[in-house]
C-alpha positions in Angstrom: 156.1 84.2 134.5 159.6 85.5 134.9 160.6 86.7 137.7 159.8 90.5 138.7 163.2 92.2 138.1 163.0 90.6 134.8 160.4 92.2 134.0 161.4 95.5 135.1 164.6 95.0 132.5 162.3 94.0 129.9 159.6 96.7 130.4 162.5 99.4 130.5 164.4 97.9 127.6 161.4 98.2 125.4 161.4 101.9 126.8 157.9 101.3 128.9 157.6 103.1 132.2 157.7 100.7 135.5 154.9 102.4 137.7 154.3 101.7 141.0 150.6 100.3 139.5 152.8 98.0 137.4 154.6 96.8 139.6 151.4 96.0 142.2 149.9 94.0 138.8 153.3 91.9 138.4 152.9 91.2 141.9 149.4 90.0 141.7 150.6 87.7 138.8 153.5 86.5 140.2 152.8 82.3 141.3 149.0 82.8 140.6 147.2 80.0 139.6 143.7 81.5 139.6 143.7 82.7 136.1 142.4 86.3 137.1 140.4 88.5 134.9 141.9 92.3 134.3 138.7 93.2 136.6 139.7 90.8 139.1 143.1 92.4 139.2 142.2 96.1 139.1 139.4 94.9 142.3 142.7 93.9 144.1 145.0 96.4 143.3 142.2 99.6 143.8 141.9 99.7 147.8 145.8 100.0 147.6 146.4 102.3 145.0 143.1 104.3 144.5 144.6 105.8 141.2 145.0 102.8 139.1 143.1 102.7 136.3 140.8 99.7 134.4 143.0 100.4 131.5 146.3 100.4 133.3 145.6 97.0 134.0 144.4 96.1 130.7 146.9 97.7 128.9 150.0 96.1 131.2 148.0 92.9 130.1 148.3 93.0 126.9 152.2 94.0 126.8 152.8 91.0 129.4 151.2 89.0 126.7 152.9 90.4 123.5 156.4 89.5 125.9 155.0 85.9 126.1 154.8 86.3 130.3 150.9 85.9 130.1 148.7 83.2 128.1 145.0 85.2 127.6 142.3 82.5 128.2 139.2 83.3 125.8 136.4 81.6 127.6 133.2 82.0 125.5 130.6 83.1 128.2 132.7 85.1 130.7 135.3 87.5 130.6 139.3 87.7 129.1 140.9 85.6 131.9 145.1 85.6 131.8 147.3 82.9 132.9 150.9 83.9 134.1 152.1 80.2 133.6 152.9 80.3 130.3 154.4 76.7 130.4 151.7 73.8 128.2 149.5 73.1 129.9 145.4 72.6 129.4 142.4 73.6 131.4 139.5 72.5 133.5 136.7 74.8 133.7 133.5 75.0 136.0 130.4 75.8 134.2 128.9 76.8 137.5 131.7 78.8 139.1 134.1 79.8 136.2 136.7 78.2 138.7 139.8 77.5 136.2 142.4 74.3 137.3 145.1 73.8 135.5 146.1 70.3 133.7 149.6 69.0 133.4 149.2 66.0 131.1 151.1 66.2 127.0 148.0 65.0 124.6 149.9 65.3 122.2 149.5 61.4 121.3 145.9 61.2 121.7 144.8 64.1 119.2 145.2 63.4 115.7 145.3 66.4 113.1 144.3 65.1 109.3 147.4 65.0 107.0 145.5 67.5 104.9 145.6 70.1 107.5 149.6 69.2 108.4 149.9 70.1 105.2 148.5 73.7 105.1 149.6 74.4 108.6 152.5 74.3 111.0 151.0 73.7 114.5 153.0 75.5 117.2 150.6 75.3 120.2 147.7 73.7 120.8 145.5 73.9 124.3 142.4 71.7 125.6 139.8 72.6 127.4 137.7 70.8 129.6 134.3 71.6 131.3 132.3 70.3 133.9 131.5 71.1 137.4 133.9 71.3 140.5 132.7 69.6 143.9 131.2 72.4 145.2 128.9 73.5 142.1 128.2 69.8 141.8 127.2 69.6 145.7 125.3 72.7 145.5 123.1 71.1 142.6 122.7 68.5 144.4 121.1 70.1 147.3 118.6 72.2 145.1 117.6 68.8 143.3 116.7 67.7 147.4 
């Protein structure tokens, strides 16, 4: 994610207001790794400023990802989760916790798309998602199977 006065220059050059909410939700996104849900966000940002809205953070969202600043992670069983690293990169998910880890390795090499497909498509990203079950989850399993 670029940095936060970047982001003010682009919000105001596209003619969008930079709120003090706005700027709490940058902030929150700014270096975060945890790949927080808009609900996670808005949890954060509500003891602080008691007027922010669900649908200010959802809607500051979705403009940080039309400006390419976010990546939204679709994960079928939980919520929209949103990735400030927009760099390529995969991900490692826990099916117990939800805990998301980020994966730094090009597989480029190892997946093969059919020539047929090449032909009908241009690829321009591609992401891989892994699932399983951090330490803890795994250690918590563990001591229920006891």
């Amino acid at each position: 994610m670029e940095k936060i006065n970047k982001l003010i220059k682009s919000f105001r050059d596209k003619g969008l207001k930079i709120t003090p909410q706005r700027l709490a939700i940058f902030k929150i996104l700014e270096n975060n790794n945890s790949h927080p849900s808009a609900e996670q966000i808005y949890h954060n940002l509500k003891r602080g400023y008691p007027t922010i809205s669900l649908a200010t953070v959802y809607k500051t969202l979705e403009i940080l990802e039309e400006m390419g600043e976010v990546k939204l992670l679709k994960i079928n069983y939980d919520r929209k989760r949103y990735d400030p690293d927009c760099s390529p990169h995969h991900h490692l998910i826990c099916v117990g916790c939800r805990k998301i880890v980020d994966i730094f390795e090009d597989y480029s090499n190892a997946l093969k798309v059919p020539s047929q497909i090449k032909d009908e498509f241009t690829i321009t990203d591609f992401r891989v998602e892994f699932f399983g079950l951090c330490k803890k989850c795994k250690n918590k399993r563990k001591f229920k199977e006891k």
